[in-house]
Backbone bond lengths (Angstrom), bond angles and torsions (degrees), N, CA, C in turn:
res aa  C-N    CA-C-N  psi(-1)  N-CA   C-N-CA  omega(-1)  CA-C   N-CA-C  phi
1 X - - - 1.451 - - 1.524 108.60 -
2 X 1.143 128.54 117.02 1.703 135.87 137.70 1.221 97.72 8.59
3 X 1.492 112.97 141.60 1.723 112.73 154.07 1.366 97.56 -90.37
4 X 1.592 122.55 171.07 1.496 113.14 156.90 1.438 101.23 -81.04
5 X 1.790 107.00 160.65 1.455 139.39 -150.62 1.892 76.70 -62.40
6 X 1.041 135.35 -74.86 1.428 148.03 -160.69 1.702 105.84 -44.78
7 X 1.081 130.81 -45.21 1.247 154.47 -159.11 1.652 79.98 -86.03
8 X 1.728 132.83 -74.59 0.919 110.22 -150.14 1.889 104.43 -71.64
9 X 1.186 112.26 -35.00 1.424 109.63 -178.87 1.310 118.81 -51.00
10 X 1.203 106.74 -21.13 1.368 114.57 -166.93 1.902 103.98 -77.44
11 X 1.677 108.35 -53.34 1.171 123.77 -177.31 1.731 110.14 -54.83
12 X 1.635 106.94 -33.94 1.720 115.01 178.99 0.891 89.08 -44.18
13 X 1.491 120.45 -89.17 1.222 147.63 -164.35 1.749 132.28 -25.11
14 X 1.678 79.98 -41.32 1.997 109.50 -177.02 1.269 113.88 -143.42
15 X 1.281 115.58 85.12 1.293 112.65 -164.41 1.853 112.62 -66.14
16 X 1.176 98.39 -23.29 1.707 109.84 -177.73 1.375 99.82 -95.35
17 X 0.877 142.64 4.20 1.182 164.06 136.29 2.121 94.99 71.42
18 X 1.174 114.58 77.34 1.714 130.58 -169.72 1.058 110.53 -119.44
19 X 1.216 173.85 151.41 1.317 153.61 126.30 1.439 101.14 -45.55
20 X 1.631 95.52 156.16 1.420 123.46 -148.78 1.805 73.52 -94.97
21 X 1.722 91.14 -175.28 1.643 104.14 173.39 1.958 109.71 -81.94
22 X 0.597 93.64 127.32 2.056 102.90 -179.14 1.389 92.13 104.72
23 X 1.336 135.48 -6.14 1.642 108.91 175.84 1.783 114.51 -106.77
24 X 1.191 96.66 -7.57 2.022 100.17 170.50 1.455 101.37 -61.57
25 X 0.992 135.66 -8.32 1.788 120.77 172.11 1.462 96.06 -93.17
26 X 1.401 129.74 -21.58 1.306 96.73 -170.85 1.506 112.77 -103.94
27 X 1.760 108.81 127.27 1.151 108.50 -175.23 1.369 147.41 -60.41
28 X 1.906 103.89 -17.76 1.423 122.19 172.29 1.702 112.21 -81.26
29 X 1.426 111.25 -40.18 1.435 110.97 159.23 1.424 138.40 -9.09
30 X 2.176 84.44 -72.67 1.565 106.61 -167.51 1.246 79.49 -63.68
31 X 1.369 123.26 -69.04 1.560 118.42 -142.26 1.841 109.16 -61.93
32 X 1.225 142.41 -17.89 1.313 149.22 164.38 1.864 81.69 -68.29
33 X 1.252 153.25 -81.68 1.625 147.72 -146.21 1.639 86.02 -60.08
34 X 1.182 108.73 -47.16 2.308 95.63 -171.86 1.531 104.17 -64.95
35 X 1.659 112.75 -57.17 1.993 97.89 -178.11 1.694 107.15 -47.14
36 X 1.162 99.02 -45.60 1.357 90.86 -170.85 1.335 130.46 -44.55
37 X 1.756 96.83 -73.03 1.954 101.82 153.46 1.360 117.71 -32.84
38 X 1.361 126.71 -56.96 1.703 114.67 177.47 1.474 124.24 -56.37
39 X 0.932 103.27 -34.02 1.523 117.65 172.75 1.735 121.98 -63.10
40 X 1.246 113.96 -38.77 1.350 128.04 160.27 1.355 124.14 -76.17
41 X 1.183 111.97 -28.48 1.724 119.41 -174.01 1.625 96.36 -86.09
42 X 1.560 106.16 -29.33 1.392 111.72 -175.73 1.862 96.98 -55.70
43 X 1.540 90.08 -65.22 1.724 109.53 -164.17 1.755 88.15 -40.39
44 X 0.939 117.27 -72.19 1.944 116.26 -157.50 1.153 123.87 -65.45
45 X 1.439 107.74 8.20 1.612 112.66 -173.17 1.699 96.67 -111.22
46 X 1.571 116.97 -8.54 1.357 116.57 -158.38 1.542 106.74 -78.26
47 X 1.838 118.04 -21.39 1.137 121.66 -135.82 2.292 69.18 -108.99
48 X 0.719 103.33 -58.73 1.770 93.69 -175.15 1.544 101.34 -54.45
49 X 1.495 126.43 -8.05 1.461 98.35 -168.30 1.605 84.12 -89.97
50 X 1.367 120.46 -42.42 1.253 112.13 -171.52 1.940 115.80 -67.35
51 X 1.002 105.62 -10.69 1.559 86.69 170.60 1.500 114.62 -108.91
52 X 1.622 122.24 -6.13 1.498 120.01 136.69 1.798 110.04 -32.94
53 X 1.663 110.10 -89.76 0.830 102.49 -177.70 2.022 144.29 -55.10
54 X 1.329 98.71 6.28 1.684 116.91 178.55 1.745 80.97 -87.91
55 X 1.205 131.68 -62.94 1.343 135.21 -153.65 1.275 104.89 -67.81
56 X 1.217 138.07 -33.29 1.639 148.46 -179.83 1.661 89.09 -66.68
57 X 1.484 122.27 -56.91 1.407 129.34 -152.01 1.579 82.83 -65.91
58 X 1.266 132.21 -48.00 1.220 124.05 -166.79 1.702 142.50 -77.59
59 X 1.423 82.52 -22.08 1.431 111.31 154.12 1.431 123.43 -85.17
60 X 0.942 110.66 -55.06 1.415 101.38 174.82 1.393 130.74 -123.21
61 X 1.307 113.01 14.56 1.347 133.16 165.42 1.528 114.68 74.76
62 X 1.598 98.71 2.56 1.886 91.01 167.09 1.524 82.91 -155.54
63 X 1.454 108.16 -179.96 1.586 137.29 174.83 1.323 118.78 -118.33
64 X 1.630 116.84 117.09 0.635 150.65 170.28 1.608 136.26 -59.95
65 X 1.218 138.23 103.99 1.718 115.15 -171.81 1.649 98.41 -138.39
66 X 1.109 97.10 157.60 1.767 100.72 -162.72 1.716 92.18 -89.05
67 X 1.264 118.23 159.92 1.500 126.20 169.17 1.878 115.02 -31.18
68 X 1.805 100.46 -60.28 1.036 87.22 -162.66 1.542 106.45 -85.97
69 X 1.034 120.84 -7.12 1.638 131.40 176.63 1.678 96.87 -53.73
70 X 1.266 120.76 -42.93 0.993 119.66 -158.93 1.664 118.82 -102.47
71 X 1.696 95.49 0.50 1.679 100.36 -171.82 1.862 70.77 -89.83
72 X 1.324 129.31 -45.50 1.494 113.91 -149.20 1.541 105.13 -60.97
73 X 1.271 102.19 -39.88 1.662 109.14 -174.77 2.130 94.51 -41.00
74 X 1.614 97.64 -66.48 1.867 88.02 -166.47 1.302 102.85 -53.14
75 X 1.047 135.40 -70.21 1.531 136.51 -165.24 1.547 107.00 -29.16
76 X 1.355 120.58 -53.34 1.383 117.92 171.69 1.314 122.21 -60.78
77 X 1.425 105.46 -58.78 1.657 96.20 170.11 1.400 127.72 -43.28
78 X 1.650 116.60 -40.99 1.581 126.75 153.13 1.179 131.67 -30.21
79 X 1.615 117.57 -42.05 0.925 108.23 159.90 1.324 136.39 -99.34
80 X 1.042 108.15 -3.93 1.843 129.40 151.08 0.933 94.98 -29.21
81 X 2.031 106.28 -100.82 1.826 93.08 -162.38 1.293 119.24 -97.69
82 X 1.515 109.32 52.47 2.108 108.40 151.83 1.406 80.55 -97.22
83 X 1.430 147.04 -36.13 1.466 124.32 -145.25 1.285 109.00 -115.54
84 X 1.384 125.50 11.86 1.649 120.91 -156.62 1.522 97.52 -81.86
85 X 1.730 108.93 -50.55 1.484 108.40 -164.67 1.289 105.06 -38.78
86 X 1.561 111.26 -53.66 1.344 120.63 -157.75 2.221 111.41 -68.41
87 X 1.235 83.00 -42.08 1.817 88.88 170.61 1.687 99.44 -58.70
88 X 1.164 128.63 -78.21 1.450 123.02 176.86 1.182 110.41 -34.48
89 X 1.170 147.14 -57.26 1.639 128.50 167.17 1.157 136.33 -17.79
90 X 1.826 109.52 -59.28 1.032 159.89 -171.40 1.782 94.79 -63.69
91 X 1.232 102.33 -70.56 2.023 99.09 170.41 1.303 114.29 -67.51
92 X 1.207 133.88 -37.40 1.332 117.63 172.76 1.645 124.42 -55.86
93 X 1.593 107.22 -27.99 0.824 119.37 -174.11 1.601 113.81 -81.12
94 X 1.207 123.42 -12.36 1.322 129.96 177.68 1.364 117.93 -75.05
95 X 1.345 133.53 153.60 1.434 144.28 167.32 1.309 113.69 -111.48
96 X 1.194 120.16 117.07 1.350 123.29 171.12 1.491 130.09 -107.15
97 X 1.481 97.57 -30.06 1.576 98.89 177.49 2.108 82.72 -144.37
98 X 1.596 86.44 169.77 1.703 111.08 -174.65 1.376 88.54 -69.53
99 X 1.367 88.93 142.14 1.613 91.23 162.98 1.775 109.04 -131.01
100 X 1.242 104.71 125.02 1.333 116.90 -163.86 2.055 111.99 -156.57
């Protein structure tokens, strides 16, 4: 998946992606440096989950997930989409670079 344009400028820019010194006071900042990090940690974790699950398929010809492995998965997704509209707001609403 694409990063968004903001996310990736951001990562050019910061590869560790922290706020710099003068930007820990600002609260839209940090919080644009955390989606961001989640969003990337998201992206790099996607490619081991999928070859876990190729290797399960191959071993044992299906995939397996324990009860509560699988209550956490809904609960998160739950709160995915009760909260997305409002998170997408929230980035649209951010400025990251001039726009001119």
């Amino acid at each position: 998946m694409e990063p968004p344009a903001r996310f990736a400028a951001l990562k050019r820019s910061n590869p560790e992606l922290t706020p710099q010194p003068g930007e820990e006071a600002d609260e839209d900042k940090r919080r644009l440096y955390r989606m961001a990090k989640a969003f990337f940690e998201m992206e790099e974790g996607i490619p081991r989950t999928q070859e876990w699950v190729r290797s399960e398929l191959r071993k044992k010809g299906y995939v397996q997930l324990d009860a509560e492995s699988a209550k956490r998965r809904a609960e998160v997704q739950a709160v995915i989409d009760r909260e997305w509209p409002a998170i997408e707001e929230k980035m649209k609403s951010l400025i990251l670079l001039p726009r001119w």
